[in-house]
C-alpha positions, -999 to +999 in steps of 0.1 A: +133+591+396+102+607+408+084+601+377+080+565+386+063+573+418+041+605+414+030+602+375+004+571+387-005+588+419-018+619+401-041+595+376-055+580+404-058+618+422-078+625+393-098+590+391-107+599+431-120+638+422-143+624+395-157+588+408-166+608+441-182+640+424-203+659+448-199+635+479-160+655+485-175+689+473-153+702+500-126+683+493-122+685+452-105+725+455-075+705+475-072+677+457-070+704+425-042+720+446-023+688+458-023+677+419-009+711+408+016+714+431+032+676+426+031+681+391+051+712+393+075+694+419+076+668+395+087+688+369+114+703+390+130+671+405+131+657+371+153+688+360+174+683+388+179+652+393+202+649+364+225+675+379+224+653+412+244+624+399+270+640+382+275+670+415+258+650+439+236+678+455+223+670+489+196+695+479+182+680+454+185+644+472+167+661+503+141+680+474+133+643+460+135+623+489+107+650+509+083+652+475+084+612+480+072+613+513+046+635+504+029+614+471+031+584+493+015+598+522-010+612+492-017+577+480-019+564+516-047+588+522-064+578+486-062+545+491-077+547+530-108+566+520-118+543+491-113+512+515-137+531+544-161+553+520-165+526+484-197+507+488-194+488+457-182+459+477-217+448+484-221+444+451-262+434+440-273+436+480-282+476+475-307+474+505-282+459+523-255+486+518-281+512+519-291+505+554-255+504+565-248+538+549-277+552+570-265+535+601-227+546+598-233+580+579-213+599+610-189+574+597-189+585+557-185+617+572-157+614+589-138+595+564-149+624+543-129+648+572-101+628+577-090+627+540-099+666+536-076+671+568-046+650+553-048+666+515-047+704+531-015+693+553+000+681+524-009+714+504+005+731+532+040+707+535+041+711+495+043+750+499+069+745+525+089+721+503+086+746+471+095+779+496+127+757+504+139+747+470+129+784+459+154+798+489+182+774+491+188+769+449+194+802+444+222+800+470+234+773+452+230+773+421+252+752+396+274+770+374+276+738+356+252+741+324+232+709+314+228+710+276+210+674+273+178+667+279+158+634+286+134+623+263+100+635+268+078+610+242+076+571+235+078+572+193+057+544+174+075+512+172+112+511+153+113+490+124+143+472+139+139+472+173+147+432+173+178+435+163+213+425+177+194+393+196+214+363+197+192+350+222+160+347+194+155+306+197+134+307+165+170+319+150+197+304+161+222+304+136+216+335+119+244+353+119+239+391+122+264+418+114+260+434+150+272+404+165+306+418+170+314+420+204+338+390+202+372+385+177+361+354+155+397+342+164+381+334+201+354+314+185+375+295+160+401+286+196+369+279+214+350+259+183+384+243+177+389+233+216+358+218+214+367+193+185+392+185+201+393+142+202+422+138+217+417+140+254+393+107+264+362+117+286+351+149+297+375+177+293+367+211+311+370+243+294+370+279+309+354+309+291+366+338+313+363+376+313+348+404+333+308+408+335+299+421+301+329+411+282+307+390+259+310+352+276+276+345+271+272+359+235+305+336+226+296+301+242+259+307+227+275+313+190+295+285+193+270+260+208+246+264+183+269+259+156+258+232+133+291+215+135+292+216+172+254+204+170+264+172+149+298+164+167+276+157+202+248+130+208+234+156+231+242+192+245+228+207+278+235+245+281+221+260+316+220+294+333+220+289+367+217+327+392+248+331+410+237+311+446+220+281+432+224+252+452+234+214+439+242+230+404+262+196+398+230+173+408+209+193+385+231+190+354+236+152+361+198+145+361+194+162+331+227+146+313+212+112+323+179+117+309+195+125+277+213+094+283+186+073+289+168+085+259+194+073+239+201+040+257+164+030+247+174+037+212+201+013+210+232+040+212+261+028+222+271+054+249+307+046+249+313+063+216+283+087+222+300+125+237+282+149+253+283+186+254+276+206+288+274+242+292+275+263+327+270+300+328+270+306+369+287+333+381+304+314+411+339+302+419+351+285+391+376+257+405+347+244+426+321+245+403+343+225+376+356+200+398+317+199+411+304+189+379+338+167+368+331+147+402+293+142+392+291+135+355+293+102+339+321+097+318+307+097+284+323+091+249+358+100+237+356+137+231+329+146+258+331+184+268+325+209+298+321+244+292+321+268+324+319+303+323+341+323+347+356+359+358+383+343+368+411+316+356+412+283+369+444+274+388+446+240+369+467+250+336+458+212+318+424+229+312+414+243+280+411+280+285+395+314+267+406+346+275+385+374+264+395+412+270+387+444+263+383+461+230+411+485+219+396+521+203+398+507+164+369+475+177+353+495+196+346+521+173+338+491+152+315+475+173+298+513+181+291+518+143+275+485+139+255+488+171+241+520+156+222+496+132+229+532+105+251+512+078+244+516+044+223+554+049+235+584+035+237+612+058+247+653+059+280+661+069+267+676+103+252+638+115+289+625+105+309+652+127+286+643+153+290+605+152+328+614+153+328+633+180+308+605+199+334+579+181+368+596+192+361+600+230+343+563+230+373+552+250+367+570+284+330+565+290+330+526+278+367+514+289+366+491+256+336+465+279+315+457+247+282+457+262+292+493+274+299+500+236+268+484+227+246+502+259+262+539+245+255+532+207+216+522+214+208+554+241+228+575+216+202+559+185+171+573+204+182+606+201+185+637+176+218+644+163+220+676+180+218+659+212+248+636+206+272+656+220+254+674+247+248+637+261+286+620+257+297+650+277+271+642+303+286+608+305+322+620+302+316+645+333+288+618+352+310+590+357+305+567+384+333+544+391+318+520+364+308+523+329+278+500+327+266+521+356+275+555+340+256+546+308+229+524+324+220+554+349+219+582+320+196+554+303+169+556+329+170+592+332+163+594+295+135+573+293+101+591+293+080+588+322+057+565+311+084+538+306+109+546+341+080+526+361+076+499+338+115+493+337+122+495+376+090+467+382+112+445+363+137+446+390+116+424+410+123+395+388+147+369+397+185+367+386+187+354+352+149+345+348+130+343+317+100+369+317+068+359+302+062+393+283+023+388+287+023+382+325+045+414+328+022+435+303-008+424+326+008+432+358+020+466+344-017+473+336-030+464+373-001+486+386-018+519+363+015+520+344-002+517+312-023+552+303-052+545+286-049+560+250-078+561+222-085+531+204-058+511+219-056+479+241-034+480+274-020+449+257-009+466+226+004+496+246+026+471+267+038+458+238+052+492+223+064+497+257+084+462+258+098+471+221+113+504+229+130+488+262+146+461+239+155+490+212+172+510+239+194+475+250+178+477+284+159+446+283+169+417+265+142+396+237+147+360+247+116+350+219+093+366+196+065+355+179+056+371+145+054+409+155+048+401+194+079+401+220+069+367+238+098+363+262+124+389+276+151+387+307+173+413+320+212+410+312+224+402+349+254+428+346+226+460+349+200+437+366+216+452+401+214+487+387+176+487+381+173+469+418+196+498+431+176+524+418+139+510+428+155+507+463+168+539+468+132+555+453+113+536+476+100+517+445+106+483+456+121+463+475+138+431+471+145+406+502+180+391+498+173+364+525+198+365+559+180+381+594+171+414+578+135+421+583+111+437+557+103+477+557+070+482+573+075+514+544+076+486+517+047+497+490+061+470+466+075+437+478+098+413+455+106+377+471+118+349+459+109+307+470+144+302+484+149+330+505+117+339+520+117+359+551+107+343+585+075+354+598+089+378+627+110+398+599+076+400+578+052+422+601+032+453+597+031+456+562+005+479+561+015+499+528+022+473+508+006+479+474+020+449+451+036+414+465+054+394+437+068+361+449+094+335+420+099+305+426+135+285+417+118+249+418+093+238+440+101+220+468+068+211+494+097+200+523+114+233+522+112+255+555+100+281+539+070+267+526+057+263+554+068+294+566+048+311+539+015+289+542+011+303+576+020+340+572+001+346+541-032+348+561-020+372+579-004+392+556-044+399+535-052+409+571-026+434+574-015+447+540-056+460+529-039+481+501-025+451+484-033+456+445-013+429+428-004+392+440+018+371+422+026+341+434+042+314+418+057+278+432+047+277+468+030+263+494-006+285+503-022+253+509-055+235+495-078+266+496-070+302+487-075+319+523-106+337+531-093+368+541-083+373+505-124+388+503-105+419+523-084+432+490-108+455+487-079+478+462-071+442+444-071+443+408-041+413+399-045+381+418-019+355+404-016+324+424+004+298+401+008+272+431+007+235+427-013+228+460-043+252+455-075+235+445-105+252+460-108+292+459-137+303+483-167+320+471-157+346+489-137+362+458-166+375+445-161+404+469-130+417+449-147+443+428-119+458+413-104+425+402-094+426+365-066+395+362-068+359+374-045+336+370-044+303+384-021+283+358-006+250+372-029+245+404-054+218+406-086+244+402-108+225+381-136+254+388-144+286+401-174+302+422-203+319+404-197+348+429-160+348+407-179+353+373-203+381+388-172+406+390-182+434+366-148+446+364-130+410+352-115+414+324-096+380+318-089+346+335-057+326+328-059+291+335-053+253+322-087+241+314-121+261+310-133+262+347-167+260+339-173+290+331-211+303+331-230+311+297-233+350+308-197+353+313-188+341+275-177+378+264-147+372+291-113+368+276-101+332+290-070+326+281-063+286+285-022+275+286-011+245+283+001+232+321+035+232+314+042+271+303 
């Protein structure tokens, strides 16, 4: 998983040689060196890294783990000179900057020295690591052949990469022949459990099943049923992650407004049944006795739905087993996945598909998103690498199949698509991703190579559509040809977090006493379990800081918390690049040491409190994004529209933004989305 770290830092290797020209004469020869040899390191780890899961070569974890080091210590040193040796952050005051050239010019050249210094012991480190790898593989060579190879290209958009989505909202009841992962005899028990009017009041019924046996997909067919939809005066289906708090409270305030709505329109509630849907992977006897304990009564006929990996020890309950697939559906649910039926093909693509097909058993253990995971990595590739690849799997297997096939996944992505994919692992549980927030922030991140005659936007988009055609993210909502909204399917979401981790990616705080990496270059938190200040020190690499929210809440500790360490944190963390903060407390003004970001390029702050940004910001020269949806900022600083480099501002209302700044993309939202 090197590509992910090392394919950015030699753009921006590159960027540095050319912006600086003549002023690192003596430096450009070992910057030409340091590129050369990561790229060829690159190559190599690559190679070998898909032996490493399968034999689990300490070499090649010590070969990765050291060429790591090295292209972060690389961007550490990139990333120091540009802060010390850029002037462009005086902007228009040229006299100014001039003058303080002149004055610190022992300075410049020392900065100069210093980064010179740090590239030729990296060179030298480099030469070292390659001498190693050279020595010790030939010692220990594999005998075991790899035959499959990852892909090396992104191909132009599939003409069904759409498909198989339950999940689209502007389709709900079309019913697609890939939607197979269930027996229609468990949606005619659960469809027929459900109009089931004999039981007065609510009545709880259990969907349960291992993670990825297809709960989800089943409750979703069958609520949006239109005979389910007309046999309910209202239906409340929620996805909760698995330690949300007062789940019960939540669902009753919605259930009530419902009820109230229909109350003003002269229902009479006592024959009016409701419909409520839980999908929250928690215990399941406390969660239904939870929400049985909270919920009004409601009409004859009134239902609770609960999702669960586990049955109930109450037996009166209604109850829907779902297991796993026996050879015949999954070799049925395979084909259909393949999204080939109906197309002719040679003999040699049919013996292939049969060799896949009769050994489907051991790599998938029958788990339909397994099935469905193997037949859309095994779409993306030539025939000829079919079996090559299902032998991989067969002789890679790691304890799980969603992890077997979900690893071999990422490996086989191209480069240009591993770092896109592992950002998205700092993303909440179960969220819904606003495609054109991620697209942005994977274009302040570099992920996006700039190709001829195409937008970043349009690039992320191709991107985001060959995730979704490879079943590794999820389309929530299109709109015409544009993915809109996407989410991760919470049984690989730990995978992608697993990997970023252990590449030194990202990483995610889980909460509890544990404090933050001072090696943390990209930061994932989320509102409810925000570190305390003492676990959140030194932070002096940290490139990117995302921070979700699960509600706002201005009386929760950690609001506070945050208000006060934030401050501190632009003091410390002068590399930052992206913020992205959403649903807390940073008080009334956005803090003046933000003007220190001097590497900033994506500042989100979607926070209710913040109504004043400080002039100030117009030091950001490198600032591209803005975003500062559902604040109260009715306006921002002419300093703000003087950034040369701004290339859109996301907001509510229009700002008041200056005539001269009319060519800048503002995109206006309404305050709710």
């Amino acid at each position: 998983m090197a590509d992910a770290i090392v394919g950015p830092l030699l753009s921006k290797l590159q960027e540095v040689a050319v912006t600086e020209g003549k002023a690192l004469a003596g430096v450009g020869d070992e910057i030409d060196r340091l590129r050369e040899r990561l790229m060829w390191l690159h190559a190599l780890v690559h190679e070998t890294d898909l032996r490493s899961r399968s034999e689990g070569s300490q070499l090649v974890r010590v070969l990765a783990r050291q060429m790591r080091e090295v292209a972060f210590e690389a961007e550490d040193a990139v990333d120091h000179f540009i802060l010390q040796a850029d002037l462009s952050r005086f902007g228009r005051h040229w006299r100014q900057a001039a003058r303080l050239f002149l004055a610190n010019f022992a300075t410049q050249i020392r900065v100069r020295y210093i980064l010179s210094r740090k590239i030729r012991s990296m060179n030298a480190r480099l030469e070292d690591i390659h001498d190693n790898s050279a020595k010790y593989s030939s010692n220990n060579e594999s005998t075991a052949a790899i035959t499959w190879r990852a892909s090396r290209y992104i191909p132009p958009v599939r003409h069904n990469w759409e498909d198989m989505v339950w999940e689209e909202s502007n389709q709900p009841n079309k019913e697609k022949k890939t939607e197979v992962s269930l027996e229609k005899k468990k949606k005619t028990e659960l469809t027929e459990l459900l109009l089931d009017m004999k039981k007065p009041g609510s009545h709880v019924i259990y969907v349960v099943g291992e993670s990825g046996i297809g709960k989800r997909h089943l409750v979703k067919k069958v609520y949006e049923n239109e005979t389910i939809k007309n046999k309910f005066a209202v239906r409340i289906g929620e996805i909760f992650p698995p330690d949300t708090s007062s789940i019960a409270d939540k669902i009753k305030g919605k259930l009530e407004t419902e009820w109230n709505k229909l109350l003003s329109e002269g229902t009479d509630l006592d024959n009016s049944s409701y419909l409520v849907v839980v999908d929250c992977p928690m215990s399941s006897t406390t969660l239904g006795n939870s929400i049985v304990e909270k919920l009004p009564k409601g009409g004859k006929g009134s239902k609770i739905v609960l999702t669960s990996t586990s049955s109930p020890p109450d037996k009166n309950v209604g109850i829907i087993e779902l297991g796993y697939l026996d050879k015949d559906k999954s070799t049925t649910l395979f084909n259909k996945s393949l999204g080939l039926e109906g197309r002719r093909e040679s003999s040699y693509k049919t013996e292939m598909k049969n060799k896949v097909r009769d050994k489907i058993e051991g790599p998938t253990n029958g788990l339909p998103l397994a099935v469905i995971l193997l037949a859309k990595l095994m779409r993306t590739m030539a025939y000829s690498k079919w079996e090559p690849a299902s032998e991989y799997i067969r002789h890679n297997h790691q304890g799980h199949p969603l992890k077997t096939i979900v690893s071999m996944g990422i490996d086989d992505l191209p480069d240009e698509l591993k770092s896109c994919l592992l950002y998205m692992a700092g993303f909440p549980d179960r969220s819904t991703i606003d495609a054109g927030q991620l697209v942005r922030l994977w274009t302040a991140e570099g992920f996006l190579t700039q190709q001829l005659e195409v937008e970043p936007e349009e690039l992320g988009q191709r991107y985001l559509k060959e995730l979704i055609f490879r079943g590794l993210v999820q389309l929530v909502h299109k709109n015409g040809g544009d993915v809109e909204l996407v989410t991760i399917r919470d049984q690989i979401h730990p995978f992608f977090r697993w990997e970023a981790q252990r590449t030194g990616f990202m990483e995610t705080y889980y909460g509890g006493s544990a404090a933050v990496p001072n090696s943390a270059r990209r930061l994932a938190l989320n509102s409810r379990k925000l570190p305390k200040p003492d676990n959140m020190k030194m932070l002096k690499k940290l490139r990117t800081l995302l921070l979700s929210h699960d509600g706002y809440n201005p009386d929760a500790p950690g609001q506070q918390l945050f208000k006060q360490v934030f401050p501190k944190l632009l003091t410390q963390s002068t590399f930052l690049r992206v913020i992205s903060l959403e649903g807390i407390d940073i008080g009334e003004e956005l803090p003046r040491e933000i003007r220190n970001m001097v590497h900033l390029q994506y500042l989100g702050v979607r926070c209710p409190t913040l109504a004043k940004v400080p002039d100030s910001i117009g030091k950001l020269k490198k600032l591209q994004i803005m975003d500062v949806r559902r604040t109260k900022v009715r306006a921002l600083p002419v300093s703000f529209w003087s950034i040369k480099s701004l290339r859109r501002v996301i907001c509510d209302e229009d700002l008041g933004r200056p005539e001269k700044a009319e060519n800048l993309m503002l995109i206006m939202t309404p305050a709710t989305s």
